[in-house]
C-alpha positions as CSV (number, residue, x, y, z in Angstrom):
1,X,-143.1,-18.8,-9.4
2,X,-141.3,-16.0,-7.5
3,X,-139.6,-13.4,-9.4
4,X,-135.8,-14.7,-9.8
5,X,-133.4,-13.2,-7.4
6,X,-130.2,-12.5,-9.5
7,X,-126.9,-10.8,-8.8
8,X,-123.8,-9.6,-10.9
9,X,-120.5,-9.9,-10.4
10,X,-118.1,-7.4,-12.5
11,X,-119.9,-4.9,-13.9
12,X,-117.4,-3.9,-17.0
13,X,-117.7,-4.4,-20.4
14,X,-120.1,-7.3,-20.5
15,X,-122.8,-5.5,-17.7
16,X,-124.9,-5.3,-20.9
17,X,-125.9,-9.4,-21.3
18,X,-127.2,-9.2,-17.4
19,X,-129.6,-6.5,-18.2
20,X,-130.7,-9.0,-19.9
21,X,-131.9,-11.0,-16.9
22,X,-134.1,-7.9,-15.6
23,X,-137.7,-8.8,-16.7
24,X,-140.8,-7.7,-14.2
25,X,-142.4,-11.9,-12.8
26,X,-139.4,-13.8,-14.3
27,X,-136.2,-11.7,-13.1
28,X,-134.6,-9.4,-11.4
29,X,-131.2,-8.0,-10.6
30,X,-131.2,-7.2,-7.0
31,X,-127.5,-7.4,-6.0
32,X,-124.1,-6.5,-7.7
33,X,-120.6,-6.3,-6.7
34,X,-117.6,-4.5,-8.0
35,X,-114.4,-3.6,-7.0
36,X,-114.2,-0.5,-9.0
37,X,-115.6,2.7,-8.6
38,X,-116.8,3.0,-11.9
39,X,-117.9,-0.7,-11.8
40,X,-120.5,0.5,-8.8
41,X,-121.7,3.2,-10.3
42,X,-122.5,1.5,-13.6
43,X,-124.8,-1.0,-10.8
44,X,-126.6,1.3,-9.8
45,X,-127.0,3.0,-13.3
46,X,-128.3,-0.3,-14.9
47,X,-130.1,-1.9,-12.2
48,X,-131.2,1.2,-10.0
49,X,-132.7,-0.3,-6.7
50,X,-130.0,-3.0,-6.2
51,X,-128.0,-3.6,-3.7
52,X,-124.1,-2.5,-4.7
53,X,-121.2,-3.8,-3.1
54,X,-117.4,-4.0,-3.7
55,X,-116.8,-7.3,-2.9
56,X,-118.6,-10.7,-4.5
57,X,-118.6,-11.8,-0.2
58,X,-121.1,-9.2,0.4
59,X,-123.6,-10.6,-2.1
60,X,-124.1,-13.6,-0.2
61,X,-126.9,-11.9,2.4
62,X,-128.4,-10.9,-0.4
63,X,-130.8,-14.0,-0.6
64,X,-129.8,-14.5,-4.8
65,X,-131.3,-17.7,-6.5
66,X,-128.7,-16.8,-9.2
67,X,-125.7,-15.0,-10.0
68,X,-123.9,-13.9,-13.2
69,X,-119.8,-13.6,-13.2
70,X,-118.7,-11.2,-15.4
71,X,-115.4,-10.7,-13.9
72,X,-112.2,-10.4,-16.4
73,X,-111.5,-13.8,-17.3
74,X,-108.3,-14.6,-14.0
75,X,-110.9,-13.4,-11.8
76,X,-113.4,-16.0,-12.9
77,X,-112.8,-18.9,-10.2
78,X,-112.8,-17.6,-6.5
79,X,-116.1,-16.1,-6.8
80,X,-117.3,-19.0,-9.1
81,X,-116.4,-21.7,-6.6
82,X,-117.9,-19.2,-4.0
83,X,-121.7,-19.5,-5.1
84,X,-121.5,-23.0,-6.1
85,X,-121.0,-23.7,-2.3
86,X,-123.3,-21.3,-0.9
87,X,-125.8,-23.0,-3.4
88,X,-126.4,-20.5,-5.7
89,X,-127.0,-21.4,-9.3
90,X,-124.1,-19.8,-11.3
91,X,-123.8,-18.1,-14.8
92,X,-119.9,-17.5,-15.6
93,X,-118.9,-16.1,-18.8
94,X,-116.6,-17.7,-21.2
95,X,-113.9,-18.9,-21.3
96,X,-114.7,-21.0,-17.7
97,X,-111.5,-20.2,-16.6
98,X,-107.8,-19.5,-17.8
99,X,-106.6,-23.0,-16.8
100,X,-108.0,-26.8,-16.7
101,X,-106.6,-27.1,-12.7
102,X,-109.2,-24.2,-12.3
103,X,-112.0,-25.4,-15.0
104,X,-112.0,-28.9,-13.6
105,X,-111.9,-27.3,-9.7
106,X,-115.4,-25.6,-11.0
107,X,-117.1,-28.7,-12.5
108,X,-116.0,-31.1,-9.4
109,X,-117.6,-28.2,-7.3
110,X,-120.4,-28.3,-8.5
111,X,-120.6,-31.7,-9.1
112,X,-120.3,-32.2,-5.2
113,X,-123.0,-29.5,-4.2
114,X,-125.1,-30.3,-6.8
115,X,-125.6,-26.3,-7.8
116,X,-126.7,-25.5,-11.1
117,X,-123.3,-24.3,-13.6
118,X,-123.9,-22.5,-16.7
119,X,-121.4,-21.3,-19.4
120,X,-121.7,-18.0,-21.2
121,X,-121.4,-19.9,-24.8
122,X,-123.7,-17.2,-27.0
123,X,-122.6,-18.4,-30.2
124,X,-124.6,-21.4,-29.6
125,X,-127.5,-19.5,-30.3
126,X,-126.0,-17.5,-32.7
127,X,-128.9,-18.2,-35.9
128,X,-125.9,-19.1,-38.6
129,X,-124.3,-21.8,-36.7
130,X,-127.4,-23.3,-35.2
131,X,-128.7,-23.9,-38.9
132,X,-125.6,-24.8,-39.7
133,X,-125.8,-27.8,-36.6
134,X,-128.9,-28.6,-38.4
135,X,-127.9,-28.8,-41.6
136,X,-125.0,-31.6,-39.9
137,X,-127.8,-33.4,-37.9
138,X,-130.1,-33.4,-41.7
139,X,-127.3,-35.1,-43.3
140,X,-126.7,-32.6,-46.5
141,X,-123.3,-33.4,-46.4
142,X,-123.0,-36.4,-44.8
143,X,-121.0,-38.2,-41.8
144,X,-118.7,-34.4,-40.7
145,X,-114.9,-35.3,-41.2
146,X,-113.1,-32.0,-41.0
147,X,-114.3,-28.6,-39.7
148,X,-112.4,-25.5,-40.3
149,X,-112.4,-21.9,-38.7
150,X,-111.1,-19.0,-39.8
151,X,-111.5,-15.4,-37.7
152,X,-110.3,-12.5,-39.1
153,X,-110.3,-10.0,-35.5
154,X,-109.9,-7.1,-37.3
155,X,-110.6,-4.8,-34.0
156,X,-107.8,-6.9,-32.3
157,X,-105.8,-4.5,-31.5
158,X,-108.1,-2.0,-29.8
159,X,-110.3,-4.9,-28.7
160,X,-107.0,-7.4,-26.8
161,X,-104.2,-5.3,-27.0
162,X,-104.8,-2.1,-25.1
163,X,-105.7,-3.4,-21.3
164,X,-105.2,-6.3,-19.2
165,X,-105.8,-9.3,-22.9
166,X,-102.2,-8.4,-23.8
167,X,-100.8,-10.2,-20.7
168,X,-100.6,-13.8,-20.5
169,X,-101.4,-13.7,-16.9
170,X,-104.6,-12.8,-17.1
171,X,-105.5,-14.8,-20.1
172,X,-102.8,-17.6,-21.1
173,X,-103.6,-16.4,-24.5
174,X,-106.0,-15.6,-26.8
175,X,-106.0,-18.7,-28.2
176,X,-107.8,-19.3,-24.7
177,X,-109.8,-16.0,-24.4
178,X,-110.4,-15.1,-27.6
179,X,-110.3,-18.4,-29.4
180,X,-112.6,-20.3,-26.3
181,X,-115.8,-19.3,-28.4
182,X,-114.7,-20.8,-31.8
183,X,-113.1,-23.9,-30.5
184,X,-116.3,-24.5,-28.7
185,X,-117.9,-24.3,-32.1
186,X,-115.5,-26.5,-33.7
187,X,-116.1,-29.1,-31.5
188,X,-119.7,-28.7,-31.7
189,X,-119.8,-28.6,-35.4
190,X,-118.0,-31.8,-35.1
191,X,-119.8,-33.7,-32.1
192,X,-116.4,-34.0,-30.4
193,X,-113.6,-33.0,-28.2
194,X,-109.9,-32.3,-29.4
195,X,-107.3,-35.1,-27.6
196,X,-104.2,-34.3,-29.6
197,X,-102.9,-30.4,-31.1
198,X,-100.2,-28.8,-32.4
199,X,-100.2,-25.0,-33.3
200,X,-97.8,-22.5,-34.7
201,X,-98.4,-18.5,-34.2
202,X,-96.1,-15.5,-33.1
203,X,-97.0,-11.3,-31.8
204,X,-96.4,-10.7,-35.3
205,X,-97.6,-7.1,-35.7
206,X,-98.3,-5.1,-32.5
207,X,-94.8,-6.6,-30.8
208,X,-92.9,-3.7,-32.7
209,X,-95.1,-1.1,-31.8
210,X,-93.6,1.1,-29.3
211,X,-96.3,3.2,-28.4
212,X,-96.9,1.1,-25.0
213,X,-98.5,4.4,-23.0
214,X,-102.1,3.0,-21.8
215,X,-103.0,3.0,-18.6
216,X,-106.0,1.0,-18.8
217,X,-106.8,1.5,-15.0
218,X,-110.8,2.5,-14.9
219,X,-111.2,2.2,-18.6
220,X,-112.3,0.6,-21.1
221,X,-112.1,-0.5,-24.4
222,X,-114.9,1.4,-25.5
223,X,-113.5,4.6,-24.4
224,X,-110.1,4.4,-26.6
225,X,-112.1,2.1,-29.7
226,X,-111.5,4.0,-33.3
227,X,-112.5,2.5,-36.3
228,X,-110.5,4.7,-38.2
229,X,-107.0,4.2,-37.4
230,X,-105.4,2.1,-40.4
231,X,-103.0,0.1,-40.5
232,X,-102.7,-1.9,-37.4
233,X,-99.3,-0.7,-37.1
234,X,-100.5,2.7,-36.4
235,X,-102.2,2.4,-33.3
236,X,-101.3,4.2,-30.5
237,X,-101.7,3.6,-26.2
238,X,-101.2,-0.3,-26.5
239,X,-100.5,-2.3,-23.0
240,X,-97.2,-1.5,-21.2
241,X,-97.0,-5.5,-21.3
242,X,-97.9,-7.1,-24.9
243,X,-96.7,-11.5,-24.5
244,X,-99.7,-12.7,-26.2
245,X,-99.6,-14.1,-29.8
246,X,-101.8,-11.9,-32.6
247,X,-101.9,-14.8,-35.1
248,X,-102.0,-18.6,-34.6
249,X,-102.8,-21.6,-36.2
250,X,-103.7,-24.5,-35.1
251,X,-105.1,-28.2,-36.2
252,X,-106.2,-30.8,-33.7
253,X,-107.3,-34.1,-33.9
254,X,-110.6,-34.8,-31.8
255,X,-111.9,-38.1,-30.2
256,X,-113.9,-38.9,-33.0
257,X,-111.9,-39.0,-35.5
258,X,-112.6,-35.5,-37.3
259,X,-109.4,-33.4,-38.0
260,X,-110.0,-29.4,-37.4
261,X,-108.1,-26.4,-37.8
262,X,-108.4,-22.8,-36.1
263,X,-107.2,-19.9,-37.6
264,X,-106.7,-16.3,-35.6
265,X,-105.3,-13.2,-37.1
266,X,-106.1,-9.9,-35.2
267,X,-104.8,-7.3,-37.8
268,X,-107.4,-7.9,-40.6
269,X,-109.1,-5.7,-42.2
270,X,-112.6,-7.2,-41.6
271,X,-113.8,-8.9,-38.5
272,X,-116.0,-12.0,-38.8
273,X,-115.7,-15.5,-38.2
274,X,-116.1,-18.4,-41.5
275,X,-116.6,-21.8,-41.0
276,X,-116.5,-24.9,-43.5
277,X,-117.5,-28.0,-42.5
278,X,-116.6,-31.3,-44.8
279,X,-118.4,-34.1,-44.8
280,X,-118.4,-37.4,-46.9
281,X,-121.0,-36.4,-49.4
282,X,-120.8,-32.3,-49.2
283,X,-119.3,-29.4,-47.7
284,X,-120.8,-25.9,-46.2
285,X,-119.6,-22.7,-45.7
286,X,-121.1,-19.6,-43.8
287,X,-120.6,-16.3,-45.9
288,X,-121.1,-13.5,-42.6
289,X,-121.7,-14.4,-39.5
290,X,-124.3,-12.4,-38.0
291,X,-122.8,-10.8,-35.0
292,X,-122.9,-7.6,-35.7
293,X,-126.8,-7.4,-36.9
294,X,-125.9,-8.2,-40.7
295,X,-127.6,-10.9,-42.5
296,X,-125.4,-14.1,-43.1
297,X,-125.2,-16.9,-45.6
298,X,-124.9,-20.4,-45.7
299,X,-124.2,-22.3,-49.0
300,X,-123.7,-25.8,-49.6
301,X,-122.1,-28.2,-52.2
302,X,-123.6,-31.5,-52.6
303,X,-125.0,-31.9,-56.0
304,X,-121.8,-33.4,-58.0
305,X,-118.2,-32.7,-58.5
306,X,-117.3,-29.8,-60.6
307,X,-114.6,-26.7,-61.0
308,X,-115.0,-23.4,-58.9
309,X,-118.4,-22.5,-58.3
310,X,-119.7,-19.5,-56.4
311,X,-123.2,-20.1,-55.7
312,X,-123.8,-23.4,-53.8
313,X,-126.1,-26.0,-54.5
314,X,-128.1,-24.4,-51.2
315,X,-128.0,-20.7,-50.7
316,X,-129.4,-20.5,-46.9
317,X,-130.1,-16.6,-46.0
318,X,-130.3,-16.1,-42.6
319,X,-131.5,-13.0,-40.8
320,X,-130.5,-11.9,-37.6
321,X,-133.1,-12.6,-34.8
322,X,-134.6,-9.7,-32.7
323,X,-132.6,-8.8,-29.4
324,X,-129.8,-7.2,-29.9
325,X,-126.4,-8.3,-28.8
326,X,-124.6,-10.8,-30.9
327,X,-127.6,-10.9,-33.6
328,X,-130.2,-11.8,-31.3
329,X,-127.8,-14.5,-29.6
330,X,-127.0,-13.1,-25.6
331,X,-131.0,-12.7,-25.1
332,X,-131.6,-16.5,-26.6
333,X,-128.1,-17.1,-24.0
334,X,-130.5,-15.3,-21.0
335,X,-133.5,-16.7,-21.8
336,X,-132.2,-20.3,-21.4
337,X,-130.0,-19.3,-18.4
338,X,-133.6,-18.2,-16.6
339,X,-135.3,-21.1,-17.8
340,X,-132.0,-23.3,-16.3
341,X,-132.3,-22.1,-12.4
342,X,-135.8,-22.4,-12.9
343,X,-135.9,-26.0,-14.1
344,X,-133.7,-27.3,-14.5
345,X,-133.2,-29.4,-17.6
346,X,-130.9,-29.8,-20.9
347,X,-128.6,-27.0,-21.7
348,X,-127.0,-25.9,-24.8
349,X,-123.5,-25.9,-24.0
350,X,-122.7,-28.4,-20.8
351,X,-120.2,-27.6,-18.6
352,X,-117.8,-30.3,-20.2
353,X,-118.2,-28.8,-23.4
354,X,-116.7,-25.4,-22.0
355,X,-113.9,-27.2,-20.0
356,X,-113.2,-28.8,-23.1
357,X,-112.9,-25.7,-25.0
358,X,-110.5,-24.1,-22.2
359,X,-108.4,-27.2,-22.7
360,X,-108.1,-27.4,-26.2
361,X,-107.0,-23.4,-25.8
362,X,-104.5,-24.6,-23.3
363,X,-103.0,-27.1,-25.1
364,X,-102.7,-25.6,-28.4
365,X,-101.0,-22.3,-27.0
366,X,-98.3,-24.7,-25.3
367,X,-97.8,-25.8,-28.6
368,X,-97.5,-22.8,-30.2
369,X,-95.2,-21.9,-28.0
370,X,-93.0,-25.1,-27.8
371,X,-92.4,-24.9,-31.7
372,X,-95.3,-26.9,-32.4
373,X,-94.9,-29.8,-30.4
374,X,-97.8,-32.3,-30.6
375,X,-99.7,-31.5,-26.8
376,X,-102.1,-34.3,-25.3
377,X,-105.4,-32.8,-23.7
378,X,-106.4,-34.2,-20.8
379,X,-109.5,-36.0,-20.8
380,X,-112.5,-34.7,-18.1
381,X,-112.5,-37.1,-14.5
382,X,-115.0,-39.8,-15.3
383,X,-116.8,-39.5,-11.9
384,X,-117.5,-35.5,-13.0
385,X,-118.7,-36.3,-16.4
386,X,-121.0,-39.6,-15.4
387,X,-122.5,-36.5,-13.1
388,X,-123.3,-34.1,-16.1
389,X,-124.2,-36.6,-18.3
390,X,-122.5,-35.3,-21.7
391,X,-119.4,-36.7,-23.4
């Protein structure tokens, strides 16, 4: 086959996943838009010999089989919905969108025009959860009937709280944008959806810091990013506008049956995420996760009932895989993308599955911010999932 024509749009923060996609008789970048100066010349840095617009319209001459959108996250739709109709296969980072009006707009979209929609769900592919899956699908702890997530964000506050992530506008909340991924997760873990939440959370920390100077405007979060800066408290050049929550909590009840809880803090000390699934006859736990290049751990209990033990009945190692970004997990994320507008065939994360995610953010930060009032999600159209096939 022909090299794959691919394009970008937004070339910020997470360029680095569609250089990815440049490799010689499989892919190639050949287009990219940006509204920003810096934006453009960060195109034609990383993919020299591309075309470089401003606007994601101007891509459309460009003859692309595919196109990566890597806007910020309220940017996602318009140019989303914009290649699905000009029938070009799309690969949109997560969270889908900032809304389920907008996330459902997508899938019927491209339900109707039949164009291939991918989701930018890396942990999928990250290698502690998919053993993890495994482990679930083997049986080692039996039928799944409560998954837990805790995620200690301890870069929160240079990471969400400096630029346009402290302003429910562009996000609806990090429940949404930051919690998208591990929701996702949940429900996978699981092998369902969440139908009914409640959450409680507050801006708990950086609300009472006054030191609100950042202009963001043509940065970005690697330019102000210091590791050394302790307590939380302490930071300096937060957003001008800060109306996002830094911790939450949340428990939902999914379609299946299984109860799970979310946990966000974005003031810890250490930054990984911890899962444990129970099951009828076991429970696992992942010590590390594996994102930043460590190594990671899974143990499991199943042997018997006894006190506190710290070594499981299984102790899994597991390495991170060659690649890079996210412990091998954004080139696995590429490599199936290609593969996808190639051929076609089963993905990892469906469409629904990342609607789904957005939704349960959605509904749990209404919660959260009605008191904890019990919040309904609404289920997907029927005609939209009978068309991608997953539940």
């Amino acid at each position: 086959m022909p090299e794959l024509r691919i394009g970008v749009v937004g070339v910020g923060q997470r360029a680095g996943v569609a250089t990815l996609a440049n490799r010689p008789g499989t892919a190639r970048v050949v287009s990219c838009a940006d509204p920003d100066p810096r934006g453009r010349a960060d195109a034609a840095r990383l993919f020299g010999g591309a075309a470089v617009h401003s606007s994601s319209e101007e891509m459309l001459a460009d003859e692309l089989d595919a196109v990566f959108v890597l806007t910020p996250d309220q940017a996602h739709t318009a140019p989303v919905l914009e290649f699905l109709a000009a029938g070009v296969a799309v690969f949109v980072e997560k969270p889908l969108a900032i809304g389920i009006e907008d996330c459902d707009a997508i899938l019927a979209a491209a339900a109707k025009t039949g164009t291939r929609l991918f989701v930018g769900h890396n942990l999928r592919h990250l290698p502690v959860l998919r053993r993890m899956r495994a482990l679930i699908d083997e049986g080692v702890i039996g039928r799944v009937k409560s998954v837990w997530c805790r995620h200690f964000v301890g870069h929160g506050g240079d990471y969400y709280f400096k630029d346009w992530h402290a302003e429910r506008a562009n996000t609806t909340g990090l429940l949404l944008q930051k919690g998208a991924h591990d929701l996702d997760v949940v429900h996978w873990l699981a092998g369902g959806f969440s139908r009914r939440i409640t959450g409680l959370g507050g801006l708990t920390v950086y609300g009472a810091n006054p030191r609100r100077e950042a202009d963001a405007a043509g940065r970005r979060m690697t330019d102000w990013f210091d590791r050394s800066v302790w307590p939380p408290s302490a930071l300096t050049g937060l957003n001008p506008v800060i109306d996002v929550e830094d911790l939450s909590l949340v428990l939902s009840e999914l379609d299946n049956g299984v109860l799970a809880s979310y946990q966000q803090c974005h003031y810890t000390p250490d930054y990984w995420r911890n899962y444990t699934v129970i099951g009828d006859e076991g429970r696992m736990e992942n010590f590390g996760d594996g994102i930043q290049g460590d190594d990671a751990l899974i143990r499991v209990w199943n042997r018997g009932r006894s006190g506190y033990r710290a070594e499981g009945d299984l102790n899994l190692p597991i390495p991170p895989e060659p690649g890079g970004l996210h412990g091998g997990a954004d080139a696995a994320l590429v490599t199936e993308f290609l593969r996808f507008v190639a051929e076609g065939g089963a993905i990892e994360t469906s469409p629904v599955a990342a609607r789904e995610a957005v939704a349960a953010g959605v509904a749990a930060t209404e919660s959260l911010r009605s008191g904890g009032r019990p919040v309904e999600v609404p289920p997907v159209d029927p005609a939209v999932l009978r068309y991608f096939g997953a539940a």
